[in-house]
Kinemage of the C-alpha trace (Angstrom):
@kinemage 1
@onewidth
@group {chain A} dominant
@subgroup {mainchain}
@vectorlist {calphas} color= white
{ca unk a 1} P 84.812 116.235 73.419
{ca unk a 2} L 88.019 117.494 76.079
{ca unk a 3} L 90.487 116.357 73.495
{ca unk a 4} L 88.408 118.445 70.620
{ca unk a 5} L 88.613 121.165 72.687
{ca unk a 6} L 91.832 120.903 73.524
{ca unk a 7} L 92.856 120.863 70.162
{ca unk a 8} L 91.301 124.038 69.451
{ca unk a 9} L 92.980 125.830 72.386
{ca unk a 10} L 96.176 124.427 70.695
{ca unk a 11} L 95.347 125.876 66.895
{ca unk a 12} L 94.570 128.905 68.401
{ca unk a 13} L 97.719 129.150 70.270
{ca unk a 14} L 99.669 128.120 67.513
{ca unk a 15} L 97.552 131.008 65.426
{ca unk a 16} L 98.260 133.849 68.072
{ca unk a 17} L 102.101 133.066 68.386
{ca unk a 18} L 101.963 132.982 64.692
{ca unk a 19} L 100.491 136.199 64.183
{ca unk a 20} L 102.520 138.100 66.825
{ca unk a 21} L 105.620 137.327 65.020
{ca unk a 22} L 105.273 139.385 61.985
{ca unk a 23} L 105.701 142.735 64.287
{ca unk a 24} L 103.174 144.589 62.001
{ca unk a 25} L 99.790 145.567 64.024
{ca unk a 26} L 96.499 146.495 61.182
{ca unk a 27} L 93.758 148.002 63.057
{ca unk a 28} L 90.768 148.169 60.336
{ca unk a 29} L 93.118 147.659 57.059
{ca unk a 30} L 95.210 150.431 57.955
{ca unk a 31} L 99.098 149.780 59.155
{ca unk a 32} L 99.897 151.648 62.440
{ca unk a 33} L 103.136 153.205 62.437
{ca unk a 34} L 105.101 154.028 65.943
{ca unk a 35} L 108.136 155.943 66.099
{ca unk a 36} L 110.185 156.428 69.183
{ca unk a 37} L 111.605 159.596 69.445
{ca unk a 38} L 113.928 160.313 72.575
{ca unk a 39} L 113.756 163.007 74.750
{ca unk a 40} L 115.791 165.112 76.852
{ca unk a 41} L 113.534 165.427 79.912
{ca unk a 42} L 115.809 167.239 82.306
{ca unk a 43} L 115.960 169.604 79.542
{ca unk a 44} L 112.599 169.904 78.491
{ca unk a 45} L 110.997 169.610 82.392
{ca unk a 46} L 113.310 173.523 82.188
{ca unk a 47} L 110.628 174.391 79.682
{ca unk a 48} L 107.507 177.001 80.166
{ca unk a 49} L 104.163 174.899 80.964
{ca unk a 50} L 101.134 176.315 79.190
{ca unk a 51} L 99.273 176.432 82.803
{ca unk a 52} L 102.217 178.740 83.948
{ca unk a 53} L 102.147 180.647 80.229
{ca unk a 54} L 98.026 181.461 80.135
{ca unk a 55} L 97.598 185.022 81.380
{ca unk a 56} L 101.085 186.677 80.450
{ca unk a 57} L 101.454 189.328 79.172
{ca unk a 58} L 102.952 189.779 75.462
{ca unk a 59} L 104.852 192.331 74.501
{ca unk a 60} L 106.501 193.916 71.499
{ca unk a 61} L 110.133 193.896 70.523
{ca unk a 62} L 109.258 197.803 71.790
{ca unk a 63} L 108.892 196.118 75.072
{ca unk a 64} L 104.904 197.449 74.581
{ca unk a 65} L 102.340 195.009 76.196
{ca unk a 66} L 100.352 194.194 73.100
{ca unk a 67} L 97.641 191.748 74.311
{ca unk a 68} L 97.736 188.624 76.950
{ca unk a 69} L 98.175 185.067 76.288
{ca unk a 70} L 94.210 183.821 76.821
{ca unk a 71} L 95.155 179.963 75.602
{ca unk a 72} L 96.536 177.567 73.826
{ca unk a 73} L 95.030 175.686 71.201
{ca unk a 74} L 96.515 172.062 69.007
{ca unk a 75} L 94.911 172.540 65.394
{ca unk a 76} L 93.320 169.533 65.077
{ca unk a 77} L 94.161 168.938 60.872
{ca unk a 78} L 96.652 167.337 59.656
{ca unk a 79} L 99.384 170.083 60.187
{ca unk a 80} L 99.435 169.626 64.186
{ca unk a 81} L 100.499 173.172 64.657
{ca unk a 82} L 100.365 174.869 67.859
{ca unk a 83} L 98.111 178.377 68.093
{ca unk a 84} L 98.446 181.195 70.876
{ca unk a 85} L 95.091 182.822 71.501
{ca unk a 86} L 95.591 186.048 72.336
{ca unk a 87} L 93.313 188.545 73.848
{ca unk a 88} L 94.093 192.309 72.651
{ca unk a 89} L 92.447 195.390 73.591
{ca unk a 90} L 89.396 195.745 75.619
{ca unk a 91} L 89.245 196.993 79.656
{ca unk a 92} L 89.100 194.788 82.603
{ca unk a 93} L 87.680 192.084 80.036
{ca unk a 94} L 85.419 193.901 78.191
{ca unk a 95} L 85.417 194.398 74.755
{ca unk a 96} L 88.644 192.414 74.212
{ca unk a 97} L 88.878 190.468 70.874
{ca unk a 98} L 90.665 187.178 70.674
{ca unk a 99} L 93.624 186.059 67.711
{ca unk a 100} L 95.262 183.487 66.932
{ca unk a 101} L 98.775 183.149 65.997
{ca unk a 102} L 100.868 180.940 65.548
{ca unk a 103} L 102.580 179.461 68.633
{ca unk a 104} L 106.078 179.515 66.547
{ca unk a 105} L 105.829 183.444 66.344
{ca unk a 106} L 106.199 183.632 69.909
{ca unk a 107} L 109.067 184.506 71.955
{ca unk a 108} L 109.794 183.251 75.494
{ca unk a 109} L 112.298 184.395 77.053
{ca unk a 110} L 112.685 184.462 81.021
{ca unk a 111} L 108.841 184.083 81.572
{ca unk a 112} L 108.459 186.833 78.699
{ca unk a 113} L 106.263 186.110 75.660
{ca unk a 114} L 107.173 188.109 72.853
{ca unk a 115} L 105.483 188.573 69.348
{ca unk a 116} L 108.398 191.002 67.966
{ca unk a 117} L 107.017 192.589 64.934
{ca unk a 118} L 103.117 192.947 66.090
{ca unk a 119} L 101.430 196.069 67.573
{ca unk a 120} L 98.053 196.016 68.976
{ca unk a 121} L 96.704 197.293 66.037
{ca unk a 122} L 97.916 194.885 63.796
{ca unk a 123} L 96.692 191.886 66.302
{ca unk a 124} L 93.313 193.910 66.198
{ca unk a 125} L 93.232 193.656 62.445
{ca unk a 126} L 92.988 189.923 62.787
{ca unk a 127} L 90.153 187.864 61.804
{ca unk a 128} L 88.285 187.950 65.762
{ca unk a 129} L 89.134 184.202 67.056
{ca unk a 130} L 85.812 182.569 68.291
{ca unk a 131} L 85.889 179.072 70.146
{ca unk a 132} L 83.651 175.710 69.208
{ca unk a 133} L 81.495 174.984 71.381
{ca unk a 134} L 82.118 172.422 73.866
């Protein structure tokens, strides 16, 4: 009975060491792709954190403060891109209507966001931006 089990621990260890040479991982019947991409992280740790980002002010290329940065949102389909929420118009947080734009539109320079080319009216023409529920 010891040596049938030991035999078994032996197949399977034979099986495993098999297995983990061919490099490929399948998780349910689909291949998983990795890629390693290096970064620069002295450079990119010089970058503007989102935390740091949520509240600014944006402007205009008029230097006009057009709305405020409320968030940031990840799409979650297939494109991965990156939206700004922004909240325009309104007083003291009333009445203020919420767009999204892409995050690629946006300008930062020296803790300024810019969005050259909008005005508030054309962010209030925007479909009104309305978050899932949690």
């Amino acid at each position: 009975m010891r040596q049938l089990h030991l035999k078994s621990l032996v197949a399977s260890a034979l099986l495993l060491g098999t297995l983990t040479g061919y490099g490929t991982a399948y998780a349910q019947g689909a291949p998983q792709a990795i890629t390693e991409k290096r970064t620069n992280v002295v450079q990119l740790a010089s970058g503007y954190r989102a935390s740091k980002l949520s509240g600014a002010d944006v402007y205009n290329r008029n230097k006009d403060t057009i709305g405020t940065l409320d968030d940031l949102i990840v799409s979650p389909s297939g494109d991965r891109g990156t939206y700004a929420i922004l909240s325009v118009g309104g007083f003291l947080g009333m009445g203020k209507h919420l767009v999204a734009v892409p995050f690629n539109d946006l300008q930062i320079d020296n803790r300024r966001v810019v969005l050259p080319d909008a005005t508030k009216k054309s962010l209030e023409a925007l479909p009104e931006f309305k978050y899932a529920p949690d």
